[in-house]
C-alpha positions in Angstrom: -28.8 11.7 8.0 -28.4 14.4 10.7 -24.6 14.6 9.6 -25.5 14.4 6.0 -28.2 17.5 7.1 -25.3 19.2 8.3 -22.7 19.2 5.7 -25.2 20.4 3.1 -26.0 23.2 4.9 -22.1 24.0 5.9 -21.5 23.6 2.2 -24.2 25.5 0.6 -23.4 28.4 3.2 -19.6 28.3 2.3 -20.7 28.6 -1.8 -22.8 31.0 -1.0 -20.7 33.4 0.7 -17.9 32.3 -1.8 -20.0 33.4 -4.9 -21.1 36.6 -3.1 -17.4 37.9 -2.9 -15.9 36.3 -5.7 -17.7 35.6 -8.7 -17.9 38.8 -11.5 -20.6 40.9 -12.3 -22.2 39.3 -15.0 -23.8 36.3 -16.0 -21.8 34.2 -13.8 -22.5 37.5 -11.1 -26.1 37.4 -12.1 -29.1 35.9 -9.9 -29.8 32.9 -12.5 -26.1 32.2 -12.7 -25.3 32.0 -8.9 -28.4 30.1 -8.8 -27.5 27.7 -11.7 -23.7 27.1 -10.0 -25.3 26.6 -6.7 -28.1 24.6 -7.6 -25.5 22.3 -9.1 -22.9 22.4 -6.4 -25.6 21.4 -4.1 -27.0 18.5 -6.4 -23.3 17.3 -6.3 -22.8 17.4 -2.6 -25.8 15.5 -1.9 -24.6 13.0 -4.3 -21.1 13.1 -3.2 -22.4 12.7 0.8 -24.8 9.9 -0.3 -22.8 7.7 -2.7 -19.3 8.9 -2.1 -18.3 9.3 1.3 -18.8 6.3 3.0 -17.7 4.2 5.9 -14.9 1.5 4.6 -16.2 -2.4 5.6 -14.5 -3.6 8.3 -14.1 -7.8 7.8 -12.5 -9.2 11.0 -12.1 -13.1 11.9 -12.4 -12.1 15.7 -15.0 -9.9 18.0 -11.3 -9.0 19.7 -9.2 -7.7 16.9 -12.6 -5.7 16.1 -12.9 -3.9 19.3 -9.3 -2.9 19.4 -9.1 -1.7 16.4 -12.6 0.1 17.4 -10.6 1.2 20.3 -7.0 2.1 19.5 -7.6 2.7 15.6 -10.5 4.5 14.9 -10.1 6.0 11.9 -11.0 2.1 10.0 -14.3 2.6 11.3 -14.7 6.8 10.4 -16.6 7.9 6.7 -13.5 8.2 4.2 -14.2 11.1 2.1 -12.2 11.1 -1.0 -11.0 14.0 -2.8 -14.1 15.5 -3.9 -12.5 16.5 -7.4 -10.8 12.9 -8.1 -12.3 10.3 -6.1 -12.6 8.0 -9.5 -10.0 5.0 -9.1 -7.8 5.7 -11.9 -8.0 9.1 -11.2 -6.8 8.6 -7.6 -4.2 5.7 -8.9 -2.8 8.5 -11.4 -2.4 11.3 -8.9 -1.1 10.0 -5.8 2.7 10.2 -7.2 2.4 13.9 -8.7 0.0 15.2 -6.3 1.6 14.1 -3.0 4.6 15.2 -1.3 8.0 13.8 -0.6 9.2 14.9 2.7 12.8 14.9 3.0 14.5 11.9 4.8 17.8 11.0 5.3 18.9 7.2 4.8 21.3 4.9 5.9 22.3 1.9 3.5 23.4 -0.9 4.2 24.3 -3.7 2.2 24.1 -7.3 3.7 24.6 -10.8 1.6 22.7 -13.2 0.9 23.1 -17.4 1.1 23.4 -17.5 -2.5 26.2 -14.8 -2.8 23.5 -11.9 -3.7 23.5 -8.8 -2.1 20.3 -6.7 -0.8 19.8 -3.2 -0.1 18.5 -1.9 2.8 17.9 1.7 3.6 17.2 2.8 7.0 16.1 5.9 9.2 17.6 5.6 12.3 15.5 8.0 13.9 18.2 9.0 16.4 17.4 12.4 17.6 13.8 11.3 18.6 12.9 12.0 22.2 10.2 8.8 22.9 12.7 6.1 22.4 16.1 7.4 23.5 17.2 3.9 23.8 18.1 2.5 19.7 18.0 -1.2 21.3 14.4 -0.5 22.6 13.4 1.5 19.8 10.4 0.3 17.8 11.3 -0.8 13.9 8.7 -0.6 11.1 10.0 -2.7 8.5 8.6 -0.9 4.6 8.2 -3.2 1.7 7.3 -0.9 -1.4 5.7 -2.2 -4.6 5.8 -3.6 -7.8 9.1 -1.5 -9.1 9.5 0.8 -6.0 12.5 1.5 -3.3 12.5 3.7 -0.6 12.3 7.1 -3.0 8.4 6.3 -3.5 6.2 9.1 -1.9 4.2 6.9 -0.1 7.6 4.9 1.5 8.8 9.0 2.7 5.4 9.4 4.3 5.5 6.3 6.2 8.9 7.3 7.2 8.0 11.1 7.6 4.9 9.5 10.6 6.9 6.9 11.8 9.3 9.4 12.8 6.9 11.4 14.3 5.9 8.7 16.9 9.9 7.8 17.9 10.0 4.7 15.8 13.1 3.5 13.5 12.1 2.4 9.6 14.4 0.5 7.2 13.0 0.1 3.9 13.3 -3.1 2.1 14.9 -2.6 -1.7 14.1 -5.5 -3.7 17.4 -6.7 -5.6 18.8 -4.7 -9.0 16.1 -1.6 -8.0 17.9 0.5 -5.5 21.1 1.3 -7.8 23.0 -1.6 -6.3 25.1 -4.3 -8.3 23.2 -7.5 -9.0 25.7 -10.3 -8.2 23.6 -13.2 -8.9 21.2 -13.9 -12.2 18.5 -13.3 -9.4 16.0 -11.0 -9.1 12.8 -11.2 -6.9 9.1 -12.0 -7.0 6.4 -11.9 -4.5 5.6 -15.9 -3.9 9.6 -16.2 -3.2 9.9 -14.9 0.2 13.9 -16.2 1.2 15.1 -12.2 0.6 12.5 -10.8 3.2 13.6 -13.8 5.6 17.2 -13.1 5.1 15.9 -9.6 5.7 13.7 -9.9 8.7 16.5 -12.5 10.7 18.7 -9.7 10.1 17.0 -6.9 11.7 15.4 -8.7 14.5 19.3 -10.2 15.2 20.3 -6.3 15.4 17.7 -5.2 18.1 15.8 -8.1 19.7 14.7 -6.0 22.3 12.7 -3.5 19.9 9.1 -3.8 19.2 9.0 -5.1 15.2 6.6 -4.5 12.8 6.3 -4.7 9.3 3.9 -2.9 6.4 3.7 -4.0 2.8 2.6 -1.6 -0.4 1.1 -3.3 -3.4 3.4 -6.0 -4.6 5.6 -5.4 -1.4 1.9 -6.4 1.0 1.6 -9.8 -1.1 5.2 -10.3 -0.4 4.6 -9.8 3.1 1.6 -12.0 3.5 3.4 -14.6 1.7 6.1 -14.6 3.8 3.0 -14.6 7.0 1.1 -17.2 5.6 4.7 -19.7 5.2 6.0 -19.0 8.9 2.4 -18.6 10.9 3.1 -17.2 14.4 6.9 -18.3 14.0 7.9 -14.9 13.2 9.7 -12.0 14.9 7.3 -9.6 14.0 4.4 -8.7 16.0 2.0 -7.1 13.8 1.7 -6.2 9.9 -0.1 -4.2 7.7 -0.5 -4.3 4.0 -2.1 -1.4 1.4 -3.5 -2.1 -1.5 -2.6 -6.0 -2.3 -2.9 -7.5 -5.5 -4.9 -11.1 -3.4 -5.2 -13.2 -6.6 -2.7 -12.6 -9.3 -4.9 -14.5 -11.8 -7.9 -11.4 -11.2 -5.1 -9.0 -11.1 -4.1 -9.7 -14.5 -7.2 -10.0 -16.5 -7.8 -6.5 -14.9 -5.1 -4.9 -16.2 -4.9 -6.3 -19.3 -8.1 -4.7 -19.9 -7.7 -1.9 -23.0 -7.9 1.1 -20.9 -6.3 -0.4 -17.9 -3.7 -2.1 -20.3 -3.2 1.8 -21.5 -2.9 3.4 -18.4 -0.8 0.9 -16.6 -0.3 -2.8 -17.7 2.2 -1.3 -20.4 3.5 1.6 -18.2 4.6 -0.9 -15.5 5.8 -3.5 -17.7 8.6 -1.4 -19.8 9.8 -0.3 -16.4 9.9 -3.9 -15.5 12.0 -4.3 -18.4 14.3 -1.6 -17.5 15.0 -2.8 -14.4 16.1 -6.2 -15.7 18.1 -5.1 -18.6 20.3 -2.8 -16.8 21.7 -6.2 -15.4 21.1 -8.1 -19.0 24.8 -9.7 -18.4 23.6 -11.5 -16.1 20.6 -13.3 -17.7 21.8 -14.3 -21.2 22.7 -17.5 -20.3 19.4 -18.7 -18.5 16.6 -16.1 -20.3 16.1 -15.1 -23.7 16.2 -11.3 -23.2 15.4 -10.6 -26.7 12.2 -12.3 -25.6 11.6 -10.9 -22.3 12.0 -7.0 -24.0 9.4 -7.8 -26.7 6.8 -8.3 -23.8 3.5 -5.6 -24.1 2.0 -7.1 -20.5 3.2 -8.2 -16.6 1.8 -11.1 -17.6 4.1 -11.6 -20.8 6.7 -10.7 -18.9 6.2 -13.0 -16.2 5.6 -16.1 -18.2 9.2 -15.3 -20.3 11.3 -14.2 -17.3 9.6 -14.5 -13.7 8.3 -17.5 -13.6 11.6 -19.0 -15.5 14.0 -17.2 -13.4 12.1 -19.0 -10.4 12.2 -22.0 -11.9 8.2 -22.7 -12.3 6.9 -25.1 -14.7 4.1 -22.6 -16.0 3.1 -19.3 -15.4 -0.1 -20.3 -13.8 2.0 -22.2 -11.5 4.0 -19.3 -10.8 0.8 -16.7 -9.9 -0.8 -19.5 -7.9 2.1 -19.9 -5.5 2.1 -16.0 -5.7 -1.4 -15.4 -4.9 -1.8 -14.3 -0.9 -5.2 -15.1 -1.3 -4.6 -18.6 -0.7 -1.8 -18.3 2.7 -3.9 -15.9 4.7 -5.7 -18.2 6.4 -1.9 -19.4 8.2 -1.2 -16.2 9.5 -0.5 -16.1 13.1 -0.1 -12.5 13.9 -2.4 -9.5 13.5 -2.2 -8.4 10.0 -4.7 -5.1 9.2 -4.9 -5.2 5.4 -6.5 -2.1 3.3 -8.0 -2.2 0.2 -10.0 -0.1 -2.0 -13.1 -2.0 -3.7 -12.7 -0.2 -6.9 -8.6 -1.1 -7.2 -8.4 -2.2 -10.7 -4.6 -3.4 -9.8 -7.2 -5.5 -7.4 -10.6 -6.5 -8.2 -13.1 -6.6 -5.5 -14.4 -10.2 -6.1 -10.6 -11.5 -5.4 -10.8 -10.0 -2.1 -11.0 -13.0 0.3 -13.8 -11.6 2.6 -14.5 -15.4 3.9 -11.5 -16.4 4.3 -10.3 -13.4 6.7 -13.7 -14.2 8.8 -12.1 -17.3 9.3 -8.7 -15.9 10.9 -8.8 -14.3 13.9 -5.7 -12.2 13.2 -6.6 -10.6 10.2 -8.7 -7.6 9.9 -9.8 -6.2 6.5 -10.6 -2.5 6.1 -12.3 -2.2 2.3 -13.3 1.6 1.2 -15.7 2.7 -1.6 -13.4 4.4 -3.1 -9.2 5.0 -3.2 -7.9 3.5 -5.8 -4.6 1.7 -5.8 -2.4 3.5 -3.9 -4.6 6.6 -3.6 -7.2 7.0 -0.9 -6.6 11.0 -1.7 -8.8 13.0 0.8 -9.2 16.5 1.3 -9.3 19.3 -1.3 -5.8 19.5 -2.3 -4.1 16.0 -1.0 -0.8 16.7 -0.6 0.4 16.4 3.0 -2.0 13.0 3.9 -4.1 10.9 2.8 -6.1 8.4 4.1 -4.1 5.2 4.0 -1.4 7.3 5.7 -3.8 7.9 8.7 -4.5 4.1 9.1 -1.1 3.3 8.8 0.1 5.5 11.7 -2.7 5.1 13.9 -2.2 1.2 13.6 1.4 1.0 14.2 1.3 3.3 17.1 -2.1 1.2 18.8 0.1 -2.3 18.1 3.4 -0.3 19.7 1.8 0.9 22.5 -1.5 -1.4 22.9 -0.8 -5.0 21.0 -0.4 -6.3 24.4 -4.3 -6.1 25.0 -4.8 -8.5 21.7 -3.1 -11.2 23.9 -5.8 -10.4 27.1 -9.0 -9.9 24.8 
């Protein structure tokens, strides 16, 4: 309260002065019309500090993973204030592409094969001229998994990239197959319960610098993928740590969200015709296996999962297809510490499907659950352009499991 005391005051002072020197003279420069615009932007502060800004839940399955990341990552335990002009979760869902940045990185690519004759794309900042980690065989690697339809152009990927770099560490970003401009070879695409790719992927990097700290952080689509892949191998992985933003934890919620009419407006159709694009660029190679005529008449991801997902990957049904993709049901058999955030008001995500009890079970998971954020948002500050707050979780926990991780093992 003595905080929220504070702020009001700080706040009311700054309008105050700010109406003094630049509002007109007239009925906007007049005493009931400051009064009127400052009654009001006080009335919204208070509700703003009160209801908005809050601290974001932290769900933990050990007293250990809690105090480091008490320790080591404090900003999962700090009041979140979201943009205080779009803290709504479509809002901040909407924005977070246009509004944000792109800083400038240079990639690498690099194509490597696959056991089935496929080929998948793999972009990668080298991070050469850093100063921390002189030594590329030492150097830590941040493996990026984007979402749904993304590659390693998405904003979000560039600002993982632009911190990474920041703190000395090497990134390669993960292009599912047919999205980054590459030939498909196979009639294969990818889907988040099918996690072969990201082993091929993972086998590949580790066999390159096995001497380099290796970690791993999955977006949307790209953090189920990733917890898949966790839940399958337990502590039988390479990597030491993951994180995951904003993760779609039951597919079966996810769905029924979207396909709500505003949602369905918003996104659900949005994401589904680039779906669609994606897929027919390579048509050739699906005619003989999928009806494409089928698959392009689709109005939903769940339409078009049921005619070409789920078929491609040879399930039965498409409930059979989003239970095996559900990470909902694998965290439990991860072995490593995984920090997953998620906004309670993701409607990519419902809150319900979030699996509070389970990660109490699991001593390496840790969830970190905000108010507000959206899917992909978690916009703060007045103008959001240079960082937001699921940028500040993901650097400060990839730097404490670099340079700290070691303590998890002592605790």
């Amino acid at each position: 309260m003595q905080r929220l005391a504070m702020d009001l005051r700080l706040l009311s002072r700054e309008l105050s002065l700010y109406l003094e020197h630049q509002v007109r003279v007239g009925f906007f420069g007049s005493g009931v019309g400051i009064s009127l615009i400052l009654g009001f932007s006080v009335a919204y502060a208070c509700y703003y500090l009160s209801s908005i800004a809050k601290k974001p839940q932290l769900v933990t399955g050990g007293e250990s993973f809690s105090r480091f990341l008490q320790d080591h990552c404090p900003v999962v335990t700090e009041t979140y204030y979201p943009t205080v002009w779009c803290w709504e979760s479509r809002g901040q869902t909407l924005l977070r592409p246009f509004i944000t940045s792109k800083p400038p990185v240079q990639y690498r690519n690099e194509l490597i094969k696959t056991a089935d004759g496929g080929q998948i794309s793999l972009d990668w900042f080298d991070n050469d001229n850093n100063k921390s980690y002189m030594d590329a065989s030492t150097r830590p690697t941040i493996l990026l998994l984007p979402g749904l339809t993304g590659t390693s152009k998405e904003s979000y990927i560039l600002h993982m990239i632009h911190l990474s770099e920041e703190l000395g560490y090497r990134c390669v970003v993960f292009n599912n197959r047919g999205v980054a401009g590459e030939n498909l070879l196979t009639p294969r695409t990818y889907c988040c319960a099918n996690t072969e790719d990201l082993e091929t992927v993972i086998h590949h990097i580790h066999s390159l610098y096995p001497s380099a700290t290796f970690l791993a952080a999955g977006v949307s689509m790209g953090g189920m993928l990733l917890l898949n892949y966790l839940g399958k191998t337990g502590p039988k992985t390479p990597l030491k740590a993951a994180a995951t933003f904003s993760v779609g934890w039951n597919t079966f919620a996810c769905s029924e969200s979207l396909e709500k009419p505003l949602n369905w407006l918003l996104f659900n159709y949005y994401l589904t015709t680039c779906l669609q694009s994606s897929v027919n660029k390579h048509r050739h190679m699906f005619v003989k296996q999928i009806d494409m005529d089928h698959v392009m008449k689709a109005k939903s991801i769940r339409e078009f999962d049921k005619r070409f997902t789920s078929v491609m990957f040879g399930y039965r049904t498409i409930d059979d297809y989003y239970i095996d993709a559900s990470p909902n049901h694998r965290l439990k058999s991860v072995g490593i510490p995984v920090l997953c955030l998620n906004s309670v008001d993701d409607v990519f995500s419902p809150s319900h499907a979030i699996p509070i009890e389970t990660a109490k079970q699991n001593p390496n998971v840790a969830l970190v659950l905000t108010s507000y954020g959206g899917h992909i948002g978690f916009l703060e500050g007045i103008w959001p352009r240079q960082s937001t707050y699921m940028d500040r979780v993901f650097k400060q926990f990839v730097q404490a499991m670099v340079e700290h991780g070691d303590e998890l093992s002592n605790m």
